[in-house]
C-alpha positions as CSV (number, residue, x, y, z in Angstrom):
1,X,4.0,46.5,8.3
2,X,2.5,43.0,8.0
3,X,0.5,42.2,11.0
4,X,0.2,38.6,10.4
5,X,-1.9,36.3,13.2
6,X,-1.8,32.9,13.8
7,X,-4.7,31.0,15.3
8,X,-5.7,27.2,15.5
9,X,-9.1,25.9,16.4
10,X,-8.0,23.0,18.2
11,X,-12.1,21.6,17.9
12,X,-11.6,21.8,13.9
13,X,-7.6,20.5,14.5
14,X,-8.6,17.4,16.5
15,X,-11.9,16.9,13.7
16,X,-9.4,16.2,11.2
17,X,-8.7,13.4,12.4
18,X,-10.9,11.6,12.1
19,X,-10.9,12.2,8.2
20,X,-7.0,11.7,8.0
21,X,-7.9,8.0,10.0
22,X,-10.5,7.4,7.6
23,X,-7.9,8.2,4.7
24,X,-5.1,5.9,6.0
25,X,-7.8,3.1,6.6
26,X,-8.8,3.6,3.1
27,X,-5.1,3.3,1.8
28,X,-4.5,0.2,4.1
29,X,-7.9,-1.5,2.3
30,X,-6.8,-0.8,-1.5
31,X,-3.2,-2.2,-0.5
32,X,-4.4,-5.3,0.9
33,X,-7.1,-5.7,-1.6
34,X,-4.3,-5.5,-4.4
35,X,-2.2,-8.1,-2.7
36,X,-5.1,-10.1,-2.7
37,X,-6.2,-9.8,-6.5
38,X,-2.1,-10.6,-7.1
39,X,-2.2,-14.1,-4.9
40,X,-5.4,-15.0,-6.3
41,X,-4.1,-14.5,-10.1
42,X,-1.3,-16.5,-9.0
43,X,-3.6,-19.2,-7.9
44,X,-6.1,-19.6,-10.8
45,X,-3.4,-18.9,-13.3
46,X,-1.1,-21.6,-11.3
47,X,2.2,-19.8,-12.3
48,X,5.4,-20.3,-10.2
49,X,8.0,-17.5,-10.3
50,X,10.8,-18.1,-12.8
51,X,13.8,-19.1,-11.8
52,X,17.3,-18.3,-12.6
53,X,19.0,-21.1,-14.4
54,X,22.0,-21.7,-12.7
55,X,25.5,-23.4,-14.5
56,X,24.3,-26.5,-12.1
57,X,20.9,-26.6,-13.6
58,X,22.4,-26.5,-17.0
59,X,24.3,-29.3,-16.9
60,X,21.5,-31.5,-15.6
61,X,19.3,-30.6,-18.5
């Protein structure tokens, strides 16, 4: 009963590529952009990670 078709315009298929690019580049940009807002923080707030205490370190205190 249903007469389904399928049909791809492969001009409009290989167009969206170009928007999907843009989208990962714009993913890419906000990730790095966020790494470099973190490393900066780090910088100007001049914090070193925390680190475990050890029974060694302990001892020496």
């Amino acid at each position: 009963m249903n007469n389904f078709q399928f049909h791809i315009d492969i001009e409009q298929f290989l167009d969206s590529f170009q928007y999907m690019g843009l989208g990962m580049l714009g993913i890419f940009v906000v990730t790095v952009v966020i790494m470099l807002v973190i490393k900066l923080l780090a910088v100007v707030t001049n914090r070193e990670p925390k680190k475990a205490k050890s029974p060694d370190n302990q001892k020496a205190e």
